[in-house]
GUGUDREN-580743 format. One record per residue (C-alpha): residue number from 1; x, y, z. Coordinates in nm, 3 decimals. Example, Ala and Ser with C-alpha at 12.3 -4.5 7.8 and 13.67 -1.06 7.14 Angstrom:
BEGIN
NODE  num        u        v        w
NODE    1    1.230   -0.450    0.780
NODE    2    1.367   -0.106    0.714
//
This chain:
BEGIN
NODE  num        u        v        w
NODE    1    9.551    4.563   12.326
NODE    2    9.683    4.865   12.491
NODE    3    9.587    5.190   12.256
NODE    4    9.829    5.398   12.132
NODE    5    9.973    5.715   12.266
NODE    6   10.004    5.997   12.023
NODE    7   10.327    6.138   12.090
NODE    8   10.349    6.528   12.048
NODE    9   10.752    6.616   12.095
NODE   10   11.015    6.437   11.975
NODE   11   11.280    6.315   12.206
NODE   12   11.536    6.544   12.086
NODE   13   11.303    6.858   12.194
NODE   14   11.278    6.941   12.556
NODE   15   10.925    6.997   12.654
NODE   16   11.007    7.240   12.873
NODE   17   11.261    7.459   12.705
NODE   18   11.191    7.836   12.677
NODE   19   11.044    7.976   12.412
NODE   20   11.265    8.252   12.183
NODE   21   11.199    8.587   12.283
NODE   22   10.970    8.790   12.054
NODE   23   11.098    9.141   11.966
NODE   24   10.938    9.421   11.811
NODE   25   11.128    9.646   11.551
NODE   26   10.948    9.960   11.400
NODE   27   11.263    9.999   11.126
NODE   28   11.425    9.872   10.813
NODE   29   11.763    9.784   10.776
NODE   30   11.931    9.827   10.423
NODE   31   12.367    9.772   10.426
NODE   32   12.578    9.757   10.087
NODE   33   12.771    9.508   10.079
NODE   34   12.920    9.537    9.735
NODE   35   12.931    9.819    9.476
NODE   36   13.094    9.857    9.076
NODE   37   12.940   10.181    9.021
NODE   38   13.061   10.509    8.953
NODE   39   12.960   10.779    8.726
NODE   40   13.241   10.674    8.502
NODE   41   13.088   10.343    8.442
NODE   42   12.800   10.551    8.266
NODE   43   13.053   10.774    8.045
NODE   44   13.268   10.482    7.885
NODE   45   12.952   10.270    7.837
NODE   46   12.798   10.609    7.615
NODE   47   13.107   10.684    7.448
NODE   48   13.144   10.339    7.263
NODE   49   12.832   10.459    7.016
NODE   50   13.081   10.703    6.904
NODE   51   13.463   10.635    6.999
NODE   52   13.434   10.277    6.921
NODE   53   13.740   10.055    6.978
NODE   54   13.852   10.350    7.166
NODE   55   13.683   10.380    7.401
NODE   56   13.928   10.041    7.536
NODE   57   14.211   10.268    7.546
NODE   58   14.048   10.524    7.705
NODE   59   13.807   10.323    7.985
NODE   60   14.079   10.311    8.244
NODE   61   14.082   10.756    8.221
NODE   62   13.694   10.790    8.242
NODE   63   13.686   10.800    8.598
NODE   64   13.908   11.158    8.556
NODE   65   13.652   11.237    8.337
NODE   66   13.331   11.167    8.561
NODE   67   13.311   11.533    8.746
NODE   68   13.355   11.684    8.380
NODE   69   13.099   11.517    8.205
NODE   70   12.765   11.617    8.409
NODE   71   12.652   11.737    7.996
NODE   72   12.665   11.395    7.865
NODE   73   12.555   11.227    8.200
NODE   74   12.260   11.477    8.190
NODE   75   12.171   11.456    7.795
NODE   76   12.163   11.051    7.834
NODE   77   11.920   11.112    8.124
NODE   78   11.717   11.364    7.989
NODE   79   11.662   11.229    7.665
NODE   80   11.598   10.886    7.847
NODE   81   11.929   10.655    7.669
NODE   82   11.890   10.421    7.972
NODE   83   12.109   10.114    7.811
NODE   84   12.477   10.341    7.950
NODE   85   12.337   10.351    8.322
NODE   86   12.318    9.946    8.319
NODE   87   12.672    9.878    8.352
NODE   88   12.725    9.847    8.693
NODE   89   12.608    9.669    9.007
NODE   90   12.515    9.710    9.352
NODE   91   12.446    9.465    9.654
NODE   92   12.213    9.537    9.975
NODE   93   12.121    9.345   10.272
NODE   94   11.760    9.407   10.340
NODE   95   11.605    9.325   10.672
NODE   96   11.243    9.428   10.656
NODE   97   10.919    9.246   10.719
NODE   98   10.785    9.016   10.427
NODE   99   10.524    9.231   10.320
NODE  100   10.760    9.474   10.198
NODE  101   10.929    9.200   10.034
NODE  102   10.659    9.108    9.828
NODE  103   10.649    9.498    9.732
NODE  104   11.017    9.486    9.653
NODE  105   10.943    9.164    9.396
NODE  106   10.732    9.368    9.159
NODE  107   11.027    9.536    9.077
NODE  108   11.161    9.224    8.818
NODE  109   11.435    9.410    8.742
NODE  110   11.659    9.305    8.988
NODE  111   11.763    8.977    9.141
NODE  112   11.642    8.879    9.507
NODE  113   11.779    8.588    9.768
NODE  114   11.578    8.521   10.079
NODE  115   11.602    8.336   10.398
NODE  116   11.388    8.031   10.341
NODE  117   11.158    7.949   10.611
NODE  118   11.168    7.594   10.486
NODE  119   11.496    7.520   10.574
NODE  120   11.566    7.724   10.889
NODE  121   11.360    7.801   11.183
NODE  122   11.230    8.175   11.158
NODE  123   11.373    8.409   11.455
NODE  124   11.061    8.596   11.660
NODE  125   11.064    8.943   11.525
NODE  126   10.805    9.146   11.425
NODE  127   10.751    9.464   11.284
NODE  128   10.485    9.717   11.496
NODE  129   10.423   10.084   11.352
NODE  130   10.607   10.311   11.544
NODE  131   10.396   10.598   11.680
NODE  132   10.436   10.861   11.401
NODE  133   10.331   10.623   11.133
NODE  134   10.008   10.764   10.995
NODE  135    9.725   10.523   10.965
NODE  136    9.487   10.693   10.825
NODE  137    9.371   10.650   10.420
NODE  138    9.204   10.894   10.283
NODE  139    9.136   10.947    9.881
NODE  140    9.101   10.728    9.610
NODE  141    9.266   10.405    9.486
NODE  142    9.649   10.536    9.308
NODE  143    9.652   10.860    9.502
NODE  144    9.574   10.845    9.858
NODE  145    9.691   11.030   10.153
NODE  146    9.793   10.917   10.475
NODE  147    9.716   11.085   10.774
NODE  148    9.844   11.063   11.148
NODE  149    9.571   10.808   11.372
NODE  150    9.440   10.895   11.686
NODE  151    9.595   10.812   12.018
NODE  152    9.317   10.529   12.104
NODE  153    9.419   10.455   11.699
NODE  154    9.796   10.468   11.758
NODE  155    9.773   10.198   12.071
NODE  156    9.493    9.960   11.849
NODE  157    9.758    9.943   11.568
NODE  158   10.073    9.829   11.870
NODE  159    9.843    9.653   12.100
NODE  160    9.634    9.386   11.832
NODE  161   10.009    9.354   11.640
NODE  162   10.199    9.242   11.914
NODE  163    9.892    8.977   12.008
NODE  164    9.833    8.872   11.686
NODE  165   10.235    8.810   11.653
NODE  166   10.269    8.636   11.992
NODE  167   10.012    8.441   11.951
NODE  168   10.083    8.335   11.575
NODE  169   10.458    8.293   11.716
NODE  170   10.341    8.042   11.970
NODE  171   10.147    7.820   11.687
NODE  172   10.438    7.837   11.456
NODE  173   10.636    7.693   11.783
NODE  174   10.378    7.409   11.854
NODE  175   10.395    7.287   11.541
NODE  176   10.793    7.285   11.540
NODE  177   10.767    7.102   11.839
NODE  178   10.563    6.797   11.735
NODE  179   10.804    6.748   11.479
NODE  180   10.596    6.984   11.176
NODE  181   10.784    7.028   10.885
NODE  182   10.912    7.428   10.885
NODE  183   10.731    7.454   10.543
NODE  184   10.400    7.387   10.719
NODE  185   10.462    7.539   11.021
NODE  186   10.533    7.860   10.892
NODE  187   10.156    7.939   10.733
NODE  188   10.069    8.060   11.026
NODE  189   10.239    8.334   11.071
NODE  190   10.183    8.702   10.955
NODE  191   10.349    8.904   10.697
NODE  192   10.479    9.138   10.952
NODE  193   10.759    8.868   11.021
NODE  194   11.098    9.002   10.970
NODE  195   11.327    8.843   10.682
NODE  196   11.643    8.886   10.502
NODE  197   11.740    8.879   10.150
NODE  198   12.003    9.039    9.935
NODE  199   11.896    9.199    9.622
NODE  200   12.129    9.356    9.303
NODE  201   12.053    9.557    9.061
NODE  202   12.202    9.810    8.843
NODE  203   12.149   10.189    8.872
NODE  204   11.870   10.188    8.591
NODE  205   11.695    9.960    8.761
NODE  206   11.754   10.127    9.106
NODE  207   11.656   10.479    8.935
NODE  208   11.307   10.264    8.864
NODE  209   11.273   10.128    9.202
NODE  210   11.289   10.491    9.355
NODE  211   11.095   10.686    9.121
NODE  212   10.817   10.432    9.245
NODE  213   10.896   10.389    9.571
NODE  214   10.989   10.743    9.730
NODE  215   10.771   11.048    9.730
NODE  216   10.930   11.361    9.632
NODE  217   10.837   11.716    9.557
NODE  218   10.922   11.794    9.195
NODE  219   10.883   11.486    9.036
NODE  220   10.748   11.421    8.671
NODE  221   10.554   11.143    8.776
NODE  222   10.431   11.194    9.165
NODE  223   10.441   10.813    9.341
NODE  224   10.242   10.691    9.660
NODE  225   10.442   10.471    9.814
NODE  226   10.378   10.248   10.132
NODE  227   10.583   10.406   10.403
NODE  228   10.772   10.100   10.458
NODE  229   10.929    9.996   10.166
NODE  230   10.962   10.393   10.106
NODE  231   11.208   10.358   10.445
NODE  232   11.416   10.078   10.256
NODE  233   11.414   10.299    9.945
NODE  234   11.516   10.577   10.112
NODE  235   11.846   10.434   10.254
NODE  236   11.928   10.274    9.925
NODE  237   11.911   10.609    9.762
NODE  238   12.173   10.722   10.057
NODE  239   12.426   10.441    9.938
NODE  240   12.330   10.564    9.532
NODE  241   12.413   10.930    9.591
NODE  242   12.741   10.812    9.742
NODE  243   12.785   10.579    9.469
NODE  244   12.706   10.795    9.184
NODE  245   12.688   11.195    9.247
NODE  246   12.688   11.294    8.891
NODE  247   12.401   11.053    8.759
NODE  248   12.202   11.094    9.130
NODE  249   12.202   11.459    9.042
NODE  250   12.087   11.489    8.724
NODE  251   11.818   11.200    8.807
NODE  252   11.689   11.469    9.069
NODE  253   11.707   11.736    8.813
NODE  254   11.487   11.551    8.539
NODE  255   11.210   11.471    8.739
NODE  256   11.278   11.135    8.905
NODE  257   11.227   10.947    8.568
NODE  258   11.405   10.671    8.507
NODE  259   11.574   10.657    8.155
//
């Protein structure tokens, strides 16, 4: 009896086709795609502890009210009555690599939708330090500082991450190719992958994510973040500021806390 031929690519795959083109990002992307959030949102919220049922009347004139009413927007803040700054909502797109995802999901205080790499084929983009990055740890665990690498450090870093990626890329590919399920296929490759998810949250929760995440002079409560999910925090608090001037600026002028 004639053995058997193991056969590697399906007949729907051409052996032959070219592979996707890797690229190499050194950014994150964050859009908004939906906001219900204005400073107003935080005074009618407040004012029902005290105005009651009338507060109903009065919602719809709040948001005349909003660039009056820093002294109530700043007393909730200060005094840290957090529950008024929950009612509202805001939408991103995030495009970052997955190990900043897995920094964003600490934060359970929002809710998070990724691309699934078991049901679509994951596109060939990676995420390399860009040249200023500094890549150098120095301190103890909680408080370290980062300082700028070398030049023979700065090409290491962008050299062994594009292998690494290529290389892990071309696996993933194999795999595909001999008819692999995705979900297997994809443990191969690295966490500097790019994904997508959107993620919502209210501007409590936000206020959370950036006193963690960003690293500002002034604060109450001083925060080392990793400088890559500090880049996605940093153009969410862009969209915030927009969003919310009142409540941004009194969040800045209590510390960074969170109420």
């Amino acid at each position: 009896m004639a053995s058997a031929t193991l056969k590697l690519v399906p007949e729907n795959i051409v052996a032959d086709a070219a592979p996707p083109e890797m690229q190499f990002r050194s950014d994150v992307a964050v859009e908004l795609i939906r906001a219900n959030a204005s400073d107003a949102d935080v005074l009618f919220a407040a004012r029902v502890s005290t105005q009651g049922e009338q507060t109903l009347e009065a919602a719809q004139d709040t948001v005349h009210d909003a660039s009056r009413s820093k002294g109530l927007i700043n007393y909730l803040m200060r005094d840290r009555h957090g529950s008024p700054f929950e009612h509202n909502s805001m939408t991103f797109y995030v495009q970052a690599p997955i190990f900043v995802f897995r920094e964003f999901m600490r934060h359970r205080i929002a809710s998070y939708n990724e691309e699934s790499g078991r049901y679509r084929e994951l596109n060939p983009v990676f995420y390399v330090p860009a040249p200023e990055r500094n890549l150098l740890q120095v301190g103890k665990p909680g408080a370290y500082d980062f300082l700028p690498g070398t030049a023979e450090q700065t090409a290491l870093v962008d050299s062994e991450t594009r292998r690494a990626s290529t290389e892990a890329f071309a696996s993933y590919q194999r795999m595909l190719a001999a008819g692999v399920a995705r979900e297997v296929a994809r443990i191969v490759l690295p966490l500097n992958i790019y994904s997508s998810m959107y993620v919502t949250m209210n501007a409590r929760a936000l206020m959370n994510f950036l006193s963690l995440r960003t690293k500002r002079e002034g604060t109450h409560f001083p925060s080392y973040p990793q400088r890559e999910i500090e880049m996605a925090a940093e153009k969410m608090e862009t969209f915030f500021a927009e969003l919310m001037p009142v409540t941004y600026e009194t969040f800045n002028e209590n510390g960074r806390v969170a109420p």
